[in-house]
C-alpha positions in Angstrom: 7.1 42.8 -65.2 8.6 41.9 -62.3 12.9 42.4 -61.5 15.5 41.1 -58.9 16.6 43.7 -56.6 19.4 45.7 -58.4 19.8 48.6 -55.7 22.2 45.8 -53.9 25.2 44.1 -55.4 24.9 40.4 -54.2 25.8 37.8 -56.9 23.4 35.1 -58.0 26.0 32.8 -59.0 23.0 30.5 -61.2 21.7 33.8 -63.0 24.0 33.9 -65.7 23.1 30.3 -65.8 19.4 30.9 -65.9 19.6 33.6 -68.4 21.5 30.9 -71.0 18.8 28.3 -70.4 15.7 30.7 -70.9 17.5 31.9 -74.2 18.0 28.4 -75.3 14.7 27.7 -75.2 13.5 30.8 -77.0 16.0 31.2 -79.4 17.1 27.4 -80.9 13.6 26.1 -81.7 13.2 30.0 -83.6 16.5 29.0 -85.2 15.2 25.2 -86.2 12.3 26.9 -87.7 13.8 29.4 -90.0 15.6 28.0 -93.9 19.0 28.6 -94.6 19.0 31.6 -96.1 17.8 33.2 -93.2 21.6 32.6 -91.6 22.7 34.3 -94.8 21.7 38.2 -93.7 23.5 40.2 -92.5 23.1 42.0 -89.3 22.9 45.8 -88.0 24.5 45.5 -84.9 27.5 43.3 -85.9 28.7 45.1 -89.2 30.4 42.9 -91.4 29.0 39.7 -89.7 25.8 37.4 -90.9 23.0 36.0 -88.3 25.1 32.5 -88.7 28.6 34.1 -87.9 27.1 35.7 -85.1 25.6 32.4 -83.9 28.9 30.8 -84.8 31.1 33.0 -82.8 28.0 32.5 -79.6 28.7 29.0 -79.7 32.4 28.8 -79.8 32.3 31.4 -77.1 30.6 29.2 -75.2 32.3 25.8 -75.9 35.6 27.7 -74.7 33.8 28.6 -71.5 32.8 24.7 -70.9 36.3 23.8 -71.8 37.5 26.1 -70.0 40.0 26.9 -73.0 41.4 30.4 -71.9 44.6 31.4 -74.1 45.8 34.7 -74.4 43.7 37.2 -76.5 40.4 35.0 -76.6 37.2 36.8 -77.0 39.5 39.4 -79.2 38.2 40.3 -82.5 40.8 38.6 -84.0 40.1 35.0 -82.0 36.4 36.0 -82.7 37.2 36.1 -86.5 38.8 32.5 -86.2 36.7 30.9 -84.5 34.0 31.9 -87.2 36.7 30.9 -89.8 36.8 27.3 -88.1 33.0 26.5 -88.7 32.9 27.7 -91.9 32.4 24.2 -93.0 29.5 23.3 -90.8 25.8 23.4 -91.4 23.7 25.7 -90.0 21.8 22.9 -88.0 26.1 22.0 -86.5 26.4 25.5 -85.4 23.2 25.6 -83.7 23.6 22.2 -82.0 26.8 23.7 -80.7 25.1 26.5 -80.0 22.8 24.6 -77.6 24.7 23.2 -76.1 26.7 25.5 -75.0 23.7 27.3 -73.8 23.2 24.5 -71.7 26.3 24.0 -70.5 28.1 26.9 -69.5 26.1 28.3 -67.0 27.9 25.5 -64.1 31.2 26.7 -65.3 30.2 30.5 -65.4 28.9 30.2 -61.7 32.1 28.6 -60.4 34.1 31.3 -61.8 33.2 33.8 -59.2 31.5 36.9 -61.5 34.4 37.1 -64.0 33.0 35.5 -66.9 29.5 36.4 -66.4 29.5 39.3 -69.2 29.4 36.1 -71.6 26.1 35.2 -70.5 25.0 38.7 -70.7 26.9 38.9 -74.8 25.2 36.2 -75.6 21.6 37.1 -74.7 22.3 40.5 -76.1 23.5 38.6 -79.2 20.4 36.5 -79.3 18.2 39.8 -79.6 20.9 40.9 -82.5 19.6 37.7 -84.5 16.0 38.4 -83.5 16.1 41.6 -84.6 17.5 40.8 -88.4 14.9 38.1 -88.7 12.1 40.6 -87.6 10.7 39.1 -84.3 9.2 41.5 -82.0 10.9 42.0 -78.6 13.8 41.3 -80.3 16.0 42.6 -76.6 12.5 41.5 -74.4 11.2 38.6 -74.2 11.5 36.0 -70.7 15.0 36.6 -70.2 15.1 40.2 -70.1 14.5 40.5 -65.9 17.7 38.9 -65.4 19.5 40.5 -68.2 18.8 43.8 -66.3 20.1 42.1 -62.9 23.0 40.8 -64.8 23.5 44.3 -66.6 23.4 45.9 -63.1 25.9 43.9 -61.5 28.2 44.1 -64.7 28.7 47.5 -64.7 29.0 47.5 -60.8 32.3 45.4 -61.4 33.3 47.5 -64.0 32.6 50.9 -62.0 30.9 52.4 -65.3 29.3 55.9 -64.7 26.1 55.4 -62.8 22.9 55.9 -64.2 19.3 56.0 -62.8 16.8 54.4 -65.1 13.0 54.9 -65.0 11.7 52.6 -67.1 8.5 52.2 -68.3 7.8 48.9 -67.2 9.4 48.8 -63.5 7.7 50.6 -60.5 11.5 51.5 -58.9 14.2 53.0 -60.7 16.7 50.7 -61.7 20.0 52.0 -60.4 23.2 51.1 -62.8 26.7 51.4 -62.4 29.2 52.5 -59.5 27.2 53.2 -56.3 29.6 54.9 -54.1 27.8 58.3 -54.6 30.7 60.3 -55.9 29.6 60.6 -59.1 26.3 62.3 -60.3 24.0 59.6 -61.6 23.0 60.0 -65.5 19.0 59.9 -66.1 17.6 57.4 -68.2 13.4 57.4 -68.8 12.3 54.7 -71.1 11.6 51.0 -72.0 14.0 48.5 -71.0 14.4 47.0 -74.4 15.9 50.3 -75.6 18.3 50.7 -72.5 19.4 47.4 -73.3 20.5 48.9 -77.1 22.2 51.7 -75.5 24.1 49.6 -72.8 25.4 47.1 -75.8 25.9 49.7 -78.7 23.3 48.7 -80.5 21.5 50.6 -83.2 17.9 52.2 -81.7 15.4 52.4 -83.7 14.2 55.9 -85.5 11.9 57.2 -83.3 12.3 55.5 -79.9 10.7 57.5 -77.4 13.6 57.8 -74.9 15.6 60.7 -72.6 18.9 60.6 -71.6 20.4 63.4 -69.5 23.6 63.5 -68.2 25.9 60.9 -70.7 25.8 60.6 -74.1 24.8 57.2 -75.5 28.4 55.6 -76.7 29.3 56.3 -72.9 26.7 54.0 -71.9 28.3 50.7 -74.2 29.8 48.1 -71.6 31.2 45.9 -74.9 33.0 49.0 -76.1 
């Protein structure tokens, strides 16, 4: 598999945008496919929340984004809960017609915004393997998005200065460098597949058994979503 260059932190202001598009179409056709009582599970990575309130609160997220509705303490877990709360009454098929289009739609907004809101494209594709992953796909944080997920993930924890972290992963020749890159902090080792680093960077359970090493952090200081 090949990946953008991550060792430099230049902005692709359409790869947010590209990441939404390639998730659209590998995630709302799987959604159109499955019956209702697949939305009824509940997921591991989202305690407390089913696959359709975590697809409910991806596509309000979104349609605040192409609003552009901003108000104070949005994306809180309390706004998170409402917005859930609002579509209770919809059908599945509503939600993921919002869903798509939101998918479709954000990604002019998010490049306009100048980096700030691109952790939503990034929630959202991590949120899309959280639903893969209940209803048993394989790859379920792979799949053709998951190159610029990585970028993505490298420039987000740029802007946020998180510790850096060299990763050697299984399926990329260089290491893929994370995190603040002044030098005055001594990089954390990571050697594994990218699906798992993904887990680790978003909080998500790994699996028993995952064959990975990390040296130098422990894995809650990895989670960028906190």
């Amino acid at each position: 598999m090949t990946y953008a260059d991550t060792a430099h932190d230049v902005r692709d202001p359409e790869l947010p945008g590209r990441l939404l598009t390639a998730e659209r179409d590998a995630l709302i056709p799987l959604l159109r496919s499955r019956p209702d009582a697949d939305f009824a599970l509940a997921t591991l990575a989202c305690p407390g929340w089913t696959v359709r309130d975590v697809l409910a609160h991806c596509s309000a997220a979104l349609t605040r984004v192409v609003e552009r509705r901003f108000e104070e303490g949005v994306f809180s877990p309390e706004a998170n809960d409402r917005d859930i709360a609002e579509r209770a009454d919809w059908t599945n098929a509503q939600v993921v017609d919002e869903l798509e289009r939101g998918m479709t739609e954000a990604g002019a907004v998010i490049a306009r915004a100048g980096g700030v809101l691109d952790m939503v494209a990034l929630g959202e594709w991590v949120h899309a393997g959280d639903v893969r992953d209940v209803l048993g796909v394989p790859g379920a944080y792979g799949g053709a998005g998951l190159g610029s997920a990585l970028t993505l993930l490298g420039l987000v924890t740029r802007q946020k200065n998180h510790r850096p972290l060299h990763a050697d992963l299984d399926d990329l020749d260089d290491p893929l460098r994370l995190g603040d890159l002044s030098g005055e902090l001594t990089p954390a080792r990571y050697i594994g597949d990218a699906p798992t680093l993904v887990r680790l960077y978003s909080g998500r359970p790994v699996p028993p058994g995952a064959g990975y090493e990390l040296a130098g952090a422990e894995p809650a200081e990895l989670n960028i979503f906190g």
